[in-house]
C-alpha positions in Angstrom: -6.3 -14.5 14.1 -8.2 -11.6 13.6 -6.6 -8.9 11.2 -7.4 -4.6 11.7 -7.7 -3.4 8.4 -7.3 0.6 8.2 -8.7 2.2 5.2 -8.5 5.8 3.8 -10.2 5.2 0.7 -13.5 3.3 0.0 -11.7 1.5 -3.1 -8.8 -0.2 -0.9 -11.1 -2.0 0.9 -11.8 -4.9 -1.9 -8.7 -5.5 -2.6 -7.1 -6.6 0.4 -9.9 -8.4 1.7 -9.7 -10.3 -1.8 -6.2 -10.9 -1.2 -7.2 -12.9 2.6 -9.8 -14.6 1.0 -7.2 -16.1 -1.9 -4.2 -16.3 0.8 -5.0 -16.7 3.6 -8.5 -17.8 4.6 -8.3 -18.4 8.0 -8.0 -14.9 9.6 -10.6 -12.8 10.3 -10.8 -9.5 8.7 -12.0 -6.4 10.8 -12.9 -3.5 8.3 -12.1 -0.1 9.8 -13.0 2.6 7.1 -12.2 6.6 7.9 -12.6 8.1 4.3 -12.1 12.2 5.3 -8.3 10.7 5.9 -7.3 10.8 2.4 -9.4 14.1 2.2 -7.8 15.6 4.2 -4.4 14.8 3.5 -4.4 15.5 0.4 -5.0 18.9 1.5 -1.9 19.5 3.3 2.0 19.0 1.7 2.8 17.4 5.2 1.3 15.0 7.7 -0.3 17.3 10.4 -0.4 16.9 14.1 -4.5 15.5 13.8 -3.5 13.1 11.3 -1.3 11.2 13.7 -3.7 11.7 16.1 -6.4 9.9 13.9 -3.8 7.1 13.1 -2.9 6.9 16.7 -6.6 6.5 17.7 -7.7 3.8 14.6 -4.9 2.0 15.5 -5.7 1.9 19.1 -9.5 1.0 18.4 -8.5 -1.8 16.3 -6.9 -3.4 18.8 -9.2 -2.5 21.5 -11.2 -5.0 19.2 -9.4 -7.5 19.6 -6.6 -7.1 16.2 -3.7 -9.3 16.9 -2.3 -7.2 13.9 -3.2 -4.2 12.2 -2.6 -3.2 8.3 -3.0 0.2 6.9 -4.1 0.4 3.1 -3.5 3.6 2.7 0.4 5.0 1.5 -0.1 8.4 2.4 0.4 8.5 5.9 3.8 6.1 6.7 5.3 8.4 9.3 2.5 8.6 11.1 2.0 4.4 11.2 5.3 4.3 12.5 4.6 6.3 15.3 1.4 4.4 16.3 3.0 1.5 15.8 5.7 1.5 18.3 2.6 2.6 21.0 1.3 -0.6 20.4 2.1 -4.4 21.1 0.7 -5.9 18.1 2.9 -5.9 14.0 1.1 -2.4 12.9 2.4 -2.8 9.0 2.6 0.0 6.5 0.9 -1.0 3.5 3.8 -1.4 1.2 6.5 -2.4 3.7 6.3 -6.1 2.7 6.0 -5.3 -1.0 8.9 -2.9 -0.5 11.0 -5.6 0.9 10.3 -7.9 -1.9 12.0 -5.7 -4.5 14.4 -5.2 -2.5 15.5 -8.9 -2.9 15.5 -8.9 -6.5 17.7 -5.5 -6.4 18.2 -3.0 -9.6 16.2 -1.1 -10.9 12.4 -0.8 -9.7 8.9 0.8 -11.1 6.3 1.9 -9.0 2.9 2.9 -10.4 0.7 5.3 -7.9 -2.5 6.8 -8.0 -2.2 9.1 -5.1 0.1 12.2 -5.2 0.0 13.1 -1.6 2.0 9.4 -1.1 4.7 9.7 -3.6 7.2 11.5 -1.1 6.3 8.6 2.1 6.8 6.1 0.1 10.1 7.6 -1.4 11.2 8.2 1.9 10.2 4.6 3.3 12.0 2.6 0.5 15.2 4.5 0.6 15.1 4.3 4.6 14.6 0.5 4.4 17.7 0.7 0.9 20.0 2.0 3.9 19.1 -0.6 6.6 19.5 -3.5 3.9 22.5 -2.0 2.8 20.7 -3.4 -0.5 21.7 -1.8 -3.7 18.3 -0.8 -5.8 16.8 2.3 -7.2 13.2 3.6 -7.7 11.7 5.2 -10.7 7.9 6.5 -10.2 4.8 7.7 -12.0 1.7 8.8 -10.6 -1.2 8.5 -12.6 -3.9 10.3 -10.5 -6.4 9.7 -13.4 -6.4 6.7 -12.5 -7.7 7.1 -9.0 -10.5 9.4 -10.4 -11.8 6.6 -12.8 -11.7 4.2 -10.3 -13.6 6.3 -7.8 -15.8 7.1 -10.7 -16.6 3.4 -11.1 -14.9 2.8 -14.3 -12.4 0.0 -13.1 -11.5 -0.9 -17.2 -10.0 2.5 -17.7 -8.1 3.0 -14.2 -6.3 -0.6 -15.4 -5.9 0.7 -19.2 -4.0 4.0 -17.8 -2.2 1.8 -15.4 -1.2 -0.1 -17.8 -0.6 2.5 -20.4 1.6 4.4 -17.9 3.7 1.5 -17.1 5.1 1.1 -20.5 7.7 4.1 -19.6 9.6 1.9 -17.1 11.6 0.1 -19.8 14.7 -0.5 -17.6 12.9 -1.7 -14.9 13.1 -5.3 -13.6 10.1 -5.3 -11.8 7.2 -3.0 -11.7 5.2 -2.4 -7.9 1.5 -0.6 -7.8 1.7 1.1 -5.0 -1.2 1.7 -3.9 -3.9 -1.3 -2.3 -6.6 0.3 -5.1 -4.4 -0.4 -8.0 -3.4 -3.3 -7.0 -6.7 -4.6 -9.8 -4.8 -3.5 -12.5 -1.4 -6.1 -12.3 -2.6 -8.6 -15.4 -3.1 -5.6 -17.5 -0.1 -4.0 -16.5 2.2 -7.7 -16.7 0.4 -8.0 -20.1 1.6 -4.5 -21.7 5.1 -5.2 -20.6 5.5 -8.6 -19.7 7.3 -7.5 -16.6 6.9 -9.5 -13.1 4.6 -7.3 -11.1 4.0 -6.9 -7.4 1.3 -5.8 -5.5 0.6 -4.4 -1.5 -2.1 -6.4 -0.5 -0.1 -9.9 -1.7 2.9 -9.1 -0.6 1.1 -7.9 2.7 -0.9 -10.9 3.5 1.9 -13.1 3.3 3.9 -11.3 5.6 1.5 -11.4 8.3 0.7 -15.0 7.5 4.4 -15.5 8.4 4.6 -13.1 11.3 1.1 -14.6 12.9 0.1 -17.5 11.4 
């Protein structure tokens, strides 16, 4: 099975091909990097008509190239997946739908840690979508810790965990604790260790799913 992976951000990339290599072995992992996405999201408060486009297109090319699935890595751009997605006759996930659907089983209340301010409201809007089609009872308390992401990007993956981790100690009531983005998804020993919470990240969650859907 060969696997499209669609990356935003440079730092995404290790940590879901890390993930296939532990998980899931067997599929082949097609790299497909645009990194003005992010860029240029960040720049505007809503998903524009050229970043569908792009989606729709880096979609399209992955499966052009033969992806019998393609995962997004990025959290930013959900809508936009969707409506590539349903263009398309191959799964096209959004990177934290699996992980989202996880919690979702355990119910209660739910951390999220995020690095990335322009995905906060997407990712709102995807888990309380997928709340009302589970008729599931569950509620999500997030912080953004966009220091994070600049360490990281800065090369200093010891101090993007350490405020991860750090952050995560103001969800006390929280049962479990997602990262939600595929970058931070490095950090989930130091964040289990400073609050011996069960954890979950995108890229786990994600390969399993697709090893169930395809493999």
């Amino acid at each position: 099975m060969r696997i499209g992976l669609i990356h935003a951000v440079q730092v995404a990339i290790d940590p879901i091909n890390r993930a296939f290599a532990r998980q899931w072995p067997e599929a082949e992992c097609m790299n497909v990097l645009d990194d003005r996405l992010s860029v240029d999201r960040a720049k505007s408060a809503d998903l524009t008509e050229d970043i569908y486009d792009r989606i729709g297109d880096l979609a399209e090319y992955a499966v052009d190239s033969g992806a019998d699935a393609v995962l997004f890595t990025c959290s930013a751009f959900g809508p936009a997946i969707e409506a590539a997605g349903s263009t398309l006759d191959v799964p096209v996930l959004k990177p934290n739908e699996a992980m989202f659907d996880a919690c979702l089983n355990r119910g209660g209340q739910i951390g999220m840690l995020v690095s990335f301010e322009p995905s906060v409201a997407s990712m709102r809007q995807e888990f309380d979508e997928l709340l009302t089609a589970r008729e599931a009872s569950a509620t999500l308390d997030v912080i953004c810790v966009p220091e994070a992401m600049d360490a990281l990007r800065g090369g200093d993956g010891q101090r993007h965990d350490a405020l991860l981790a750090d952050a995560a100690k103001g969800l006390v009531d929280c049962g479990a604790i997602m990262l939600g983005q595929f970058s931070t998804a490095r950090a989930k020993a130091a964040v289990a260790a400073a609050t011996g919470k069960p954890v979950l990240t995108s890229p786990d969650t994600a390969v399993d799913a697709l090893k169930r859907l395809l493999g």
